[in-house]
C-alpha positions as a Markdown table, in Angstrom:
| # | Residue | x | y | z |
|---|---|---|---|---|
| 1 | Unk | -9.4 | -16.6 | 15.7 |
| 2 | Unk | -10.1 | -13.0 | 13.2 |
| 3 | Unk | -7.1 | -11.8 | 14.9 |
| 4 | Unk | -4.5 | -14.8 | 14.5 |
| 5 | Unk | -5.7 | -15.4 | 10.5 |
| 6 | Unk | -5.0 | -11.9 | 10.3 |
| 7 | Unk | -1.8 | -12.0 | 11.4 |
| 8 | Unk | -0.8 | -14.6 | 9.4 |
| 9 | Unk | -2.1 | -13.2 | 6.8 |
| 10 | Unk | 0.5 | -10.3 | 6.9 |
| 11 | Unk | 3.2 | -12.5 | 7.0 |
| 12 | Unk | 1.7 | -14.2 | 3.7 |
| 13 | Unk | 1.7 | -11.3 | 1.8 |
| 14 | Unk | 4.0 | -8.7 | 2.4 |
| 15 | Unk | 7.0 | -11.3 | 3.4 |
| 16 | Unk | 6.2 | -15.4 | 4.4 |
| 17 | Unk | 4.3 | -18.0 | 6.2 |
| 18 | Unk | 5.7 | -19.9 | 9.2 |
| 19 | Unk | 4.5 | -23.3 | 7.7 |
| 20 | Unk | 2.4 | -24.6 | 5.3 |
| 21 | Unk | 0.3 | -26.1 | 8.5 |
| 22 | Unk | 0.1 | -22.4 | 9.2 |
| 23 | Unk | -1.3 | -21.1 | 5.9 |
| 24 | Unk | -4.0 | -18.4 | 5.5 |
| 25 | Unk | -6.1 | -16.4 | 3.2 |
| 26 | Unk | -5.3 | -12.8 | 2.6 |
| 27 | Unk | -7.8 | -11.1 | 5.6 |
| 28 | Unk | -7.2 | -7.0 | 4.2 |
| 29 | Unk | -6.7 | -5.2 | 1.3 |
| 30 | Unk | -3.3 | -4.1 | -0.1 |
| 31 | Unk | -3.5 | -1.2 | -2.1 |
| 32 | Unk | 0.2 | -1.1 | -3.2 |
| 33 | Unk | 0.0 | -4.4 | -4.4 |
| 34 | Unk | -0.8 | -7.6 | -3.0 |
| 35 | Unk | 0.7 | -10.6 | -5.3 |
| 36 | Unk | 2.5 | -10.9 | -8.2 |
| 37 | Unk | 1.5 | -11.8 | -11.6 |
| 38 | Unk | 3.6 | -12.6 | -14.6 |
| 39 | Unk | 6.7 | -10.2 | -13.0 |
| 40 | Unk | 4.3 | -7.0 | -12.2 |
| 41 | Unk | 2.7 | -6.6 | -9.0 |
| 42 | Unk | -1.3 | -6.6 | -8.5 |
| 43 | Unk | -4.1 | -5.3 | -6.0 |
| 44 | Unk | -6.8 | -6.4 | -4.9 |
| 45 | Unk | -10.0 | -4.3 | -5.2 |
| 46 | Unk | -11.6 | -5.1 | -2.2 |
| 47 | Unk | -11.3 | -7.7 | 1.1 |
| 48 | Unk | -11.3 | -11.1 | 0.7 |
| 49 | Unk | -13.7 | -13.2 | 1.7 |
| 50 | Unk | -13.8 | -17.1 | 2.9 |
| 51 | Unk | -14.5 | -19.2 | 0.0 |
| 52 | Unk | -13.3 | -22.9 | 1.2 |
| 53 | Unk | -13.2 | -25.6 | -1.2 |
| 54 | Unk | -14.1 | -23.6 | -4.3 |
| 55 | Unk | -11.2 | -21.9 | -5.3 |
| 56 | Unk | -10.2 | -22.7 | -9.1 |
| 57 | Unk | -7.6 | -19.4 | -10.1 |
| 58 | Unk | -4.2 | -20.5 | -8.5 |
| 59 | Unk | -3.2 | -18.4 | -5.7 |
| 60 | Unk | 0.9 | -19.0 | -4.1 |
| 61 | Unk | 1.7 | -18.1 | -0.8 |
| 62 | Unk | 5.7 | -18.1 | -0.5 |
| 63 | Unk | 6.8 | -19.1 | 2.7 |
| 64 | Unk | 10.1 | -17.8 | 3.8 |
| 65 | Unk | 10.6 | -16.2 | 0.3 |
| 66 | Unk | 13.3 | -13.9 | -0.8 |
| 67 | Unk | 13.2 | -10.0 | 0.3 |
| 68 | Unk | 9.9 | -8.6 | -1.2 |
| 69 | Unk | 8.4 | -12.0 | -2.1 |
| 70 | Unk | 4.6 | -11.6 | -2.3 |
| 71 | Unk | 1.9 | -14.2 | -2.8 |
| 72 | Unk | 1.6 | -15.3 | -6.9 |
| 73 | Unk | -1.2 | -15.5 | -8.8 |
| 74 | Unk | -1.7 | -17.0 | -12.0 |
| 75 | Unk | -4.5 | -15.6 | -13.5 |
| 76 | Unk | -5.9 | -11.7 | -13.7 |
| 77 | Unk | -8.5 | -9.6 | -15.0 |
| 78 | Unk | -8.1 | -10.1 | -19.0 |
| 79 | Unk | -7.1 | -13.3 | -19.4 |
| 80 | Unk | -9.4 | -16.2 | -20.5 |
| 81 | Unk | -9.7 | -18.3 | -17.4 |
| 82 | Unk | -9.7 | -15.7 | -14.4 |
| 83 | Unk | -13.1 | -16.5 | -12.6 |
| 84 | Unk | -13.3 | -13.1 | -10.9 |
| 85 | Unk | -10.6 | -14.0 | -8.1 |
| 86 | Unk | -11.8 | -17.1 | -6.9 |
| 87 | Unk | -8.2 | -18.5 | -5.6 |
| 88 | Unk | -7.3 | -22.3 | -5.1 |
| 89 | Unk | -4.5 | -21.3 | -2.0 |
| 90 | Unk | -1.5 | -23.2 | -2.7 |
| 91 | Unk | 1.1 | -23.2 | -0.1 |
| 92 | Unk | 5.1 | -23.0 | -1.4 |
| 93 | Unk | 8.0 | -23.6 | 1.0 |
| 94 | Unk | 11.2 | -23.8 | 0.0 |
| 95 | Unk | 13.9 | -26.4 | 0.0 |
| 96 | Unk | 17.0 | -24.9 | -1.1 |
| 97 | Unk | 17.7 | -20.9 | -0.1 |
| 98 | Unk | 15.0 | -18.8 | -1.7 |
| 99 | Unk | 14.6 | -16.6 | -4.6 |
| 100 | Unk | 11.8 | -13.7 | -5.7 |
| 101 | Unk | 9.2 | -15.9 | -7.6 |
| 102 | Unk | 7.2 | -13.6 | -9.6 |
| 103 | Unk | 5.0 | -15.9 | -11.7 |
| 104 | Unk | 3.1 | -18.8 | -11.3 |
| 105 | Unk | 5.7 | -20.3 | -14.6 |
| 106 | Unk | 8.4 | -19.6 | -11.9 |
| 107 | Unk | 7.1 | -21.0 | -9.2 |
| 108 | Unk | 6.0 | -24.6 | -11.1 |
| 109 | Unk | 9.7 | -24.2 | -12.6 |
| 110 | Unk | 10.7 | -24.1 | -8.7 |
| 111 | Unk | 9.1 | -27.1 | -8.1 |
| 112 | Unk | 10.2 | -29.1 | -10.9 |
| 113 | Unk | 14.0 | -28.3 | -9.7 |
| 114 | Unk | 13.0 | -29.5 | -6.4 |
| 115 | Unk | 13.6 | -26.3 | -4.8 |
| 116 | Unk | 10.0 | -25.7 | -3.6 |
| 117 | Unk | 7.3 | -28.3 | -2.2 |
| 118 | Unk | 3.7 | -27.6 | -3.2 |
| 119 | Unk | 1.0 | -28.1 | -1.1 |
| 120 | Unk | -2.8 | -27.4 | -2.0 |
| 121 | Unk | -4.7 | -26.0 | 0.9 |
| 122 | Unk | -8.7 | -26.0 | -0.4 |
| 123 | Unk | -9.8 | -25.1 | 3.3 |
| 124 | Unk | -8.5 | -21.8 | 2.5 |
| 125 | Unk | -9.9 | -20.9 | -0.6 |
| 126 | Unk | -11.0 | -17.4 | -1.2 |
| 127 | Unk | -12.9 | -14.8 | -3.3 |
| 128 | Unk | -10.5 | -11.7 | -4.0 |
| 129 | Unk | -11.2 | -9.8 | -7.3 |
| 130 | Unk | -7.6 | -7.9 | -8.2 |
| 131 | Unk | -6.6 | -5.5 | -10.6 |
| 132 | Unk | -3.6 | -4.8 | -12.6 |
């Protein structure tokens, strides 16, 4: 089971998910930068670890996203609201042909033109701490 979260977990992170069905927490580090935040890109600091049904800072996973699409977060070290990386996973898959979301404003935007679905995942909540 490790193994096929941790697969899947690749494909969340460095490009897309299959399906929303198919949906994982990041399983390894990624020290050249794991998500994106507000248009930069951000690592995390150390593993993740499972943290199901607790996550409150909203974490994206793009599935089938545009070239160099990474997961989004909305929250970071800083600002008032980040609870230390505690992510609510949040699967996105698109409707229309994709484009780079870099922020969680662009990826609510996204949803309000109909050209992603939303789907909240708490089973795969996780604690992540990042660092811009």
């Amino acid at each position: 089971m490790e193994k096929i979260i941790t697969g899947i977990l690749a494909a969340v992170l460095i490009a897309a998910i299959a399906s929303p069905a198919l949906a994982s927490r990041p399983g390894f580090v990624f020290p050249g930068g794991c998500c994106f935040y507000d248009g930069d890109t951000v690592r995390t600091v150390v593993p993740p670890a499972a943290f199901p049904n607790q996550g409150t800072d909203n974490f994206y996973a793009i599935a089938g996203g545009a070239a160099g699409q990474k997961g989004v977060v909305a929250v970071a070290p800083g600002d008032i609201g980040y609870n230390g990386g505690h992510w609510a996973f949040h699967s996105v898959t698109w409707n229309t042909a994709p484009y780079l979301l870099t922020s969680e404003a662009a990826v609510l935007a996204a949803e309000a033109a109909g050209d992603v679905t939303i789907t909240r995942i708490p089973a795969n909540d996780f604690l992540c701490p990042i660092q811009k």
